[in-house]
DOVEXTI-821840 format. One record per residue (C-alpha): x, y, z; residue number from 1. Coordinates in nm, 2 decimals. Layout:
BEGIN
<x->X y->Y z->Z num->NUM> .
...
This chain:
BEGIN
<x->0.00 y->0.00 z->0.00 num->1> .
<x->0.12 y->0.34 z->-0.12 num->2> .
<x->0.08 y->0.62 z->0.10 num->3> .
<x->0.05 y->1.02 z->0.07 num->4> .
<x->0.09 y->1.14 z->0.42 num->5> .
<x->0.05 y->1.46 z->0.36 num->6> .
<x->-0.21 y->1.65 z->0.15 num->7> .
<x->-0.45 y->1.93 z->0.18 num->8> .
<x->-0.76 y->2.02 z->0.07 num->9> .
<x->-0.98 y->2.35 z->0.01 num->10> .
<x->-1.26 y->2.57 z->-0.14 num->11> .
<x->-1.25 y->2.93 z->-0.08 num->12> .
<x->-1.52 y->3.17 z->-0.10 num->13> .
<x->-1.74 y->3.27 z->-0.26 num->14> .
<x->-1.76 y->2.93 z->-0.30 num->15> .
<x->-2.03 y->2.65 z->-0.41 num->16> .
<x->-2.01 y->2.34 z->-0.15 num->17> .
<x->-2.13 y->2.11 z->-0.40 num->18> .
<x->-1.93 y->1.74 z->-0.48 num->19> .
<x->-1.68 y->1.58 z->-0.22 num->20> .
<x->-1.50 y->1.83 z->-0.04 num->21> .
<x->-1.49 y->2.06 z->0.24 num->22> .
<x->-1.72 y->2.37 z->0.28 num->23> .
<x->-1.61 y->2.69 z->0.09 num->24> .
<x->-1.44 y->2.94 z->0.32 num->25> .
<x->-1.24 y->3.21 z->0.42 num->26> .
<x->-0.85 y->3.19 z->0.32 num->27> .
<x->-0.67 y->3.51 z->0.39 num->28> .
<x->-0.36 y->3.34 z->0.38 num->29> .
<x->-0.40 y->3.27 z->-0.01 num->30> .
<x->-0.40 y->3.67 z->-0.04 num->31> .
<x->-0.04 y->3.66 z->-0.09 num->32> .
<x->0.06 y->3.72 z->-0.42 num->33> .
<x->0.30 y->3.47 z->-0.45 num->34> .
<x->0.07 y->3.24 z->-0.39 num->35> .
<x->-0.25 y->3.35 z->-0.69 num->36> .
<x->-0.19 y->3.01 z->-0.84 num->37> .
<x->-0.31 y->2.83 z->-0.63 num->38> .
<x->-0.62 y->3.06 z->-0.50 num->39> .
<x->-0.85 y->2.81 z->-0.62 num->40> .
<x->-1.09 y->2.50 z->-0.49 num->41> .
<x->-0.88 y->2.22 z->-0.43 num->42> .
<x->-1.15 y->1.91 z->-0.40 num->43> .
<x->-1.08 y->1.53 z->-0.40 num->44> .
<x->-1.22 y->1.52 z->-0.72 num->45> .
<x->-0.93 y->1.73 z->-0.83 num->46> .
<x->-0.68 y->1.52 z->-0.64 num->47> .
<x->-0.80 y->1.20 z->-0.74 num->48> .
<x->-0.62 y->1.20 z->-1.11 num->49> .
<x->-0.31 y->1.23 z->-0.98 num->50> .
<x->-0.29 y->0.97 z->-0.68 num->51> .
<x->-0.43 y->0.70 z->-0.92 num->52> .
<x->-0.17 y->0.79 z->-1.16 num->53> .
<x->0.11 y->0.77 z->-0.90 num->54> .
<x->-0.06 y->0.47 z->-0.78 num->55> .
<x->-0.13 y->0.61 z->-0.41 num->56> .
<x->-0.33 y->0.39 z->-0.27 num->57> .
<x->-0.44 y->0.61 z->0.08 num->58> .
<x->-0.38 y->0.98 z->0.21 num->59> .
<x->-0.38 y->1.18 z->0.48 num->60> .
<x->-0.60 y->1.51 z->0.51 num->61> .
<x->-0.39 y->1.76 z->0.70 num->62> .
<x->-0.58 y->2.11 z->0.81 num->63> .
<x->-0.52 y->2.39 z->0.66 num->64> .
<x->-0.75 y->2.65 z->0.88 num->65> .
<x->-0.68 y->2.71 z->1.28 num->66> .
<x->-1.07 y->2.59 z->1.32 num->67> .
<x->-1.21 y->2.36 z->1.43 num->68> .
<x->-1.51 y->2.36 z->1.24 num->69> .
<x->-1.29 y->2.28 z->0.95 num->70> .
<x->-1.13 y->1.94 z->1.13 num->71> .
<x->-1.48 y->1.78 z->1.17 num->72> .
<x->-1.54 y->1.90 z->0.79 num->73> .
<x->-1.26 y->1.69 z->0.70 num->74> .
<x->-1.39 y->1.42 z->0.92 num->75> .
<x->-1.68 y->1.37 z->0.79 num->76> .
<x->-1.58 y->1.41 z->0.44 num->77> .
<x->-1.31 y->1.08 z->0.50 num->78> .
<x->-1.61 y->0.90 z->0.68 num->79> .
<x->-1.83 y->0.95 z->0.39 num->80> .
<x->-1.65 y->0.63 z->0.20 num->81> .
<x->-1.47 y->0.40 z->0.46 num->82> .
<x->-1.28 y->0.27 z->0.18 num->83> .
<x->-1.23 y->0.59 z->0.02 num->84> .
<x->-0.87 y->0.74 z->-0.02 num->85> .
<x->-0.81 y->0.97 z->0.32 num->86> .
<x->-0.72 y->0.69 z->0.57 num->87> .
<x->-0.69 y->0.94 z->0.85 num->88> .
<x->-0.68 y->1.32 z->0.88 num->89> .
<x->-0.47 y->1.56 z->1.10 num->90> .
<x->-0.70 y->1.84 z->1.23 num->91> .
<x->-0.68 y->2.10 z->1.48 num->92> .
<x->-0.78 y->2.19 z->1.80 num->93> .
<x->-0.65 y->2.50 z->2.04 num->94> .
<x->-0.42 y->2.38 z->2.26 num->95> .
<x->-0.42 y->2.67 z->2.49 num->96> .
<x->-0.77 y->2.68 z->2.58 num->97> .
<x->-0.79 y->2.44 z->2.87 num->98> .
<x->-1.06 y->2.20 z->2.66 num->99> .
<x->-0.81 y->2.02 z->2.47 num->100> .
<x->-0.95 y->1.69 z->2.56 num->101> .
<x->-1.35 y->1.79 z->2.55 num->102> .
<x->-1.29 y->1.89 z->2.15 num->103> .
<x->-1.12 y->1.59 z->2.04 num->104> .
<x->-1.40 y->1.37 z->2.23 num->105> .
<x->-1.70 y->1.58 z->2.05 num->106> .
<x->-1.44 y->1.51 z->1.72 num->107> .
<x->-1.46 y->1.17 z->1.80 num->108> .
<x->-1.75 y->1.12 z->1.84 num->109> .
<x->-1.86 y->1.31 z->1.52 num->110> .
<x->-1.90 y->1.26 z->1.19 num->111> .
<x->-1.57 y->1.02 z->1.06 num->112> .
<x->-1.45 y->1.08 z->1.40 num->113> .
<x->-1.27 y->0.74 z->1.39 num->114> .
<x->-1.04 y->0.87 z->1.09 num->115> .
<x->-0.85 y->1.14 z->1.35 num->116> .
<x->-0.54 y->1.03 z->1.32 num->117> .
<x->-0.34 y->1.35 z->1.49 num->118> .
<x->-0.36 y->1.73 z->1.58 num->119> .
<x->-0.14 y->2.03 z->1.39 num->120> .
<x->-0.10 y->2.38 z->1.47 num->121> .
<x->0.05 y->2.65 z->1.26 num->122> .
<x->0.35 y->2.69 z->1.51 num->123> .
<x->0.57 y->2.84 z->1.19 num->124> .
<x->0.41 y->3.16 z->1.19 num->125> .
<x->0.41 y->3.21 z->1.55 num->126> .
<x->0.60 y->3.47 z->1.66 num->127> .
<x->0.76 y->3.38 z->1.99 num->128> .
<x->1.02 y->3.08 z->1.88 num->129> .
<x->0.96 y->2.91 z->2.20 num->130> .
<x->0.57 y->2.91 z->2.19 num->131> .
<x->0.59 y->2.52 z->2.18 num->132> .
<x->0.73 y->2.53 z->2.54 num->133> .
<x->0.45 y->2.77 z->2.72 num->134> .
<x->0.27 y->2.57 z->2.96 num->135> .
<x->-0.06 y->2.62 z->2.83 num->136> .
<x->0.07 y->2.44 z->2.52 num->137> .
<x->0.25 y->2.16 z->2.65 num->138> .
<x->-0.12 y->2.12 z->2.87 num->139> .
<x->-0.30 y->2.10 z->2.54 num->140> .
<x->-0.02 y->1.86 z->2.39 num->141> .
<x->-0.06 y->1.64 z->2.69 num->142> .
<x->-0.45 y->1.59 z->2.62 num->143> .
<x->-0.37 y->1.48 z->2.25 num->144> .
<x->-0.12 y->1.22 z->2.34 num->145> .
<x->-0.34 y->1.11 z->2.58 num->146> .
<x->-0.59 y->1.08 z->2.32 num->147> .
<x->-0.32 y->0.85 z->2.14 num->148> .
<x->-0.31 y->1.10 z->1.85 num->149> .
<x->-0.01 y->1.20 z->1.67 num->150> .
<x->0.13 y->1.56 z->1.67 num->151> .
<x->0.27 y->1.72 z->1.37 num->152> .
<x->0.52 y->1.98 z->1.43 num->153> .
<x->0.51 y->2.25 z->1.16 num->154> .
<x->0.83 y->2.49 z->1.27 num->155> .
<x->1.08 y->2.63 z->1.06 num->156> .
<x->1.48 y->2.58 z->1.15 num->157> .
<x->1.44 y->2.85 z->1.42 num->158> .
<x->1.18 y->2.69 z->1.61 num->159> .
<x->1.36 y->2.33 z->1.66 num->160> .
<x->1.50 y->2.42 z->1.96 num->161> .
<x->1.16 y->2.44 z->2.12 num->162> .
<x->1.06 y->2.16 z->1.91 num->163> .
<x->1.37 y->1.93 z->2.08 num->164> .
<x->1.23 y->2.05 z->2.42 num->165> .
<x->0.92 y->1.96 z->2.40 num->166> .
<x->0.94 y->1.59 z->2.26 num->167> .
<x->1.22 y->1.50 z->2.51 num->168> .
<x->0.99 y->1.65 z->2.78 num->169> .
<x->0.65 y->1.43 z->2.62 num->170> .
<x->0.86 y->1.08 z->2.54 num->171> .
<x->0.51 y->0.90 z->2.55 num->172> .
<x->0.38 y->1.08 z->2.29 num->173> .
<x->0.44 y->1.07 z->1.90 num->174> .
<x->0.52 y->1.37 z->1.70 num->175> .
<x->0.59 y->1.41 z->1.35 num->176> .
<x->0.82 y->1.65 z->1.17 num->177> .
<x->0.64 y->1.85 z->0.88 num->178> .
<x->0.86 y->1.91 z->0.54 num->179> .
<x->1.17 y->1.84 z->0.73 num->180> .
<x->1.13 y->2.20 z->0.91 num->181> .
<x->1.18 y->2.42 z->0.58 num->182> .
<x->1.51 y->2.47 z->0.53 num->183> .
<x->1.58 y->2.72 z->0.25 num->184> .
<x->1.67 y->2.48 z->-0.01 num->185> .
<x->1.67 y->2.77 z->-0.25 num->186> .
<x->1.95 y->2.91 z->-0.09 num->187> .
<x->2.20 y->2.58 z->-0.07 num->188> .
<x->2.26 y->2.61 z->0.30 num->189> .
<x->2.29 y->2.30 z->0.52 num->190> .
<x->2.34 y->2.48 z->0.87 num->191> .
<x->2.26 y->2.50 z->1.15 num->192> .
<x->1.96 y->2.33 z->1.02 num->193> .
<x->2.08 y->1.99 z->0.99 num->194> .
<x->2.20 y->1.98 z->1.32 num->195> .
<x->1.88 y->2.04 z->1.50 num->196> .
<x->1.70 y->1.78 z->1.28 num->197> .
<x->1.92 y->1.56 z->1.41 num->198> .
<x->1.90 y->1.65 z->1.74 num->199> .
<x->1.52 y->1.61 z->1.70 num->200> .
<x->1.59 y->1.25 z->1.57 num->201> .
<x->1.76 y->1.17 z->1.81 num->202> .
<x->1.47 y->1.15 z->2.02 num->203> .
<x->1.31 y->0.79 z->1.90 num->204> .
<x->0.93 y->0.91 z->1.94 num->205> .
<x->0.95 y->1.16 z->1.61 num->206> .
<x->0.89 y->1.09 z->1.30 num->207> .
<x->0.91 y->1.32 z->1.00 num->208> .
<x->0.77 y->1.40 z->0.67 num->209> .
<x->0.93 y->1.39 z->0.33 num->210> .
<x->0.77 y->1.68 z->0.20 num->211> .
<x->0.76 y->2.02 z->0.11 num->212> .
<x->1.10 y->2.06 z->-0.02 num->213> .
<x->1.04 y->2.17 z->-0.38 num->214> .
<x->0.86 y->2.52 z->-0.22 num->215> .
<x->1.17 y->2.54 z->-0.03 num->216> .
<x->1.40 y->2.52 z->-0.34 num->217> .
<x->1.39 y->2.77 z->-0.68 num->218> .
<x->1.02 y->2.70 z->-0.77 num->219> .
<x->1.13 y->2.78 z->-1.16 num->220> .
<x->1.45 y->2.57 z->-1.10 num->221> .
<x->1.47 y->2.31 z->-0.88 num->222> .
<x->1.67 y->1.96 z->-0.95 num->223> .
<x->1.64 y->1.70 z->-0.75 num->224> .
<x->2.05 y->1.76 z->-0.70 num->225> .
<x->1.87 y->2.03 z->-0.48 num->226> .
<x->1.74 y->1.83 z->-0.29 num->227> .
<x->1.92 y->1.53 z->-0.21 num->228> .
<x->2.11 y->1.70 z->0.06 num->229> .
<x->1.82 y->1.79 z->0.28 num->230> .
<x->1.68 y->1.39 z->0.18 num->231> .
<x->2.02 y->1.23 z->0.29 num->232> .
<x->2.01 y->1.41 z->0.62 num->233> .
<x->1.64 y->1.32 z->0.65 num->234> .
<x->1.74 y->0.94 z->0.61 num->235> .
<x->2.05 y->0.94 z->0.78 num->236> .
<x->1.92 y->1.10 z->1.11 num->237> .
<x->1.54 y->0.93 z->1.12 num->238> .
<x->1.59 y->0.64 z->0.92 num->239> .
<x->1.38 y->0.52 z->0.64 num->240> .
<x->1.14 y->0.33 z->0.94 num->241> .
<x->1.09 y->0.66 z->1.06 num->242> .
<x->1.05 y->0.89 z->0.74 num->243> .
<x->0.71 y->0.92 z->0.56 num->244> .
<x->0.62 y->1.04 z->0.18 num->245> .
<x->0.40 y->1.36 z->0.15 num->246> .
<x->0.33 y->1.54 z->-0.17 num->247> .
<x->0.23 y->1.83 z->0.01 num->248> .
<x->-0.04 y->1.95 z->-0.28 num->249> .
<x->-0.17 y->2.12 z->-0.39 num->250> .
<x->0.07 y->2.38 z->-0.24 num->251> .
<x->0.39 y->2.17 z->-0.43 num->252> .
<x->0.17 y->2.30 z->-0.71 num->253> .
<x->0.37 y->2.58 z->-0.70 num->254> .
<x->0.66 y->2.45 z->-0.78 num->255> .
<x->0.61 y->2.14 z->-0.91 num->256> .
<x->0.32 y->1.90 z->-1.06 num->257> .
<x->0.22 y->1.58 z->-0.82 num->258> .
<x->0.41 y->1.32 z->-1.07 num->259> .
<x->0.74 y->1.55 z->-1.03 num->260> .
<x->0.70 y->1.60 z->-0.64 num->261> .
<x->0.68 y->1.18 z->-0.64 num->262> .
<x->0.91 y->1.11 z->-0.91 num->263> .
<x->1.15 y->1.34 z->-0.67 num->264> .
<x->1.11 y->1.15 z->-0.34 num->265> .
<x->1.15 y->0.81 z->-0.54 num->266> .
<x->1.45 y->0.96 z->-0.67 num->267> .
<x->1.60 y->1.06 z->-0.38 num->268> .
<x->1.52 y->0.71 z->-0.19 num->269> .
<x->1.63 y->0.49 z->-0.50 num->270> .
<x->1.92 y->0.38 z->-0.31 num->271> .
<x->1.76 y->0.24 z->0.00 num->272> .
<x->1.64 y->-0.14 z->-0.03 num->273> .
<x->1.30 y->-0.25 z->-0.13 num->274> .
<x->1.19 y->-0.29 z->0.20 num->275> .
<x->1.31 y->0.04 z->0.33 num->276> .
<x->1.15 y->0.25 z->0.06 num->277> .
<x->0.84 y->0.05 z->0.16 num->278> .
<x->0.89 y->0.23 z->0.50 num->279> .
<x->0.91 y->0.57 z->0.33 num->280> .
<x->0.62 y->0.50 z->0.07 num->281> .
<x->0.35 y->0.36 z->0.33 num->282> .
<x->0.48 y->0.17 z->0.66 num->283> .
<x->0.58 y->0.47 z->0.83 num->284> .
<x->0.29 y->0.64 z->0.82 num->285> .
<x->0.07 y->0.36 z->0.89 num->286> .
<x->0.28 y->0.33 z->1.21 num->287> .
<x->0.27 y->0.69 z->1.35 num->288> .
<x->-0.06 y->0.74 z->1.26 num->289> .
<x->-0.18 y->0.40 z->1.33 num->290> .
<x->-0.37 y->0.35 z->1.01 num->291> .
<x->-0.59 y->0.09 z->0.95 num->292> .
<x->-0.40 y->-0.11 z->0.67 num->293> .
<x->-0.70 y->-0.24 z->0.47 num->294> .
<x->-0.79 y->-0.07 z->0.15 num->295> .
């Protein structure tokens, strides 16, 4: 079983909510200019095409929105076929509010509720570095582990020092690196990036994500000479048991069309053995996020 860990999906308004995807709503974030090309609906009927040509066999929905409303959206929408592609999804829920727990039990008990895989915040465009080790956030992150969810960390290289903290100070729980923390691939530089990451790896309950490197690299430009770098550290540090595929569309759209984005991670694992580059392309994920296996 092939597996896209990470993928989003979208419809902005004014919007019409008809045909499988989430509700139409506000975006801000897709004001940016940079980012016109892909201020669009993003449904799965759009995404369908391209996993069955890359022969993806499952996915998992990761939020887009801080709201909540949007999480039991995406629940629902993955409930609607149990043998449909989104095996699990990765919502959100505030962390700091005190009710941590309460939300992901009305979650649960929702619509698709089963298919909750794990929690994200958008800790990269937080302004205090160290927001990950308030302790109104490590409350809330205590609630999802005890929930047995996943937590995806979305920090760039900055914030991995707060990232370290707080899985060495959680060991019971599992996290899950986002696009290997965002180095700027577009600029060449290794350091001090590739340190932390490996001082996150070194902590055995993380896993991470390879994805979202072509939007880190020249979007007009990119090789996959680019990115091997960022890859080898990736495998070295993790290990291929530990390291997931994620297209990240459709914001990879940006730079790069889903067949490119996995005809680059196959590229950069084509020297790992079969079964290790089954790891990468499906077993990971299935472990962290404790994914039913069945199609």
């Amino acid at each position: 079983m092939r597996i896209d860990a990470h993928h989003h999906l979208w419809r902005v308004l004014p919007g019409d909510a008809a045909g499988p995807g989430p509700a139409p709503r506000a975006h801000d974030w897709l004001d940016d200019p940079g980012l016109t090309p892909i201020r669009r609906d993003f449904t799965l009927d759009d995404f369908a095409p391209a996993v069955a040509a890359a022969e993806i066999d499952r996915t998992v929905l990761v939020q887009v929105l801080p709201d909540v409303e949007e999480t039991a959206d995406f629940l629902a929408l993955a409930g609607r076929d149990p043998d449909g592609p989104v095996a699990g999804v990765v919502g959100w829920v505030d962390l700091t509010d005190g009710r941590t727990a309460d939300t992901l039990a009305a979650l649960r008990a929702g619509p698709g509720g089963e298919r909750l895989v794990g929690v994200r915040h958008l800790v990269q465009g937080e302004a205090d570095p160290r927001w990950l080790t308030r302790p109104d956030v490590r409350r809330g992150l205590r609630d999802v582990g005890e929930a047995g969810l996943a937590y995806d960390l979305l920090t760039r290289p900055h914030q991995l020092p707060a990232a370290i903290e707080t899985v060495r100070a959680l060991p019971g729980m599992t996290f899950v690196l986002d696009h290997v923390s965002k180095p700027d691939i577009a600029a060449g530089g290794l350091e001090p990036w590739a340190s932390l990451v490996r001082g996150l790896a070194a902590e055995p309950n993380v896993f991470c994500k390879l994805s979202g490197m072509v939007t880190e690299a020249d979007h007009a430009a990119w090789t996959v000479a680019d990115l091997r770098p960022y890859a080898d550290v990736v495998l070295d540090a993790f290990g291929p048991a530990r390291v997931m595929f994620g297209s990240d569309w459709p914001v990879c759209l940006l730079a790069a069309s889903y067949e490119e984005v996995v005809a680059a991670a196959e590229a950069v694992t084509a020297g790992l053995t079969e079964a290790e580059r089954d790891d990468v392309f499906g077993a990971t994920a299935v472990r962290a996020y404790r994914l039913r296996e069945s199609t």
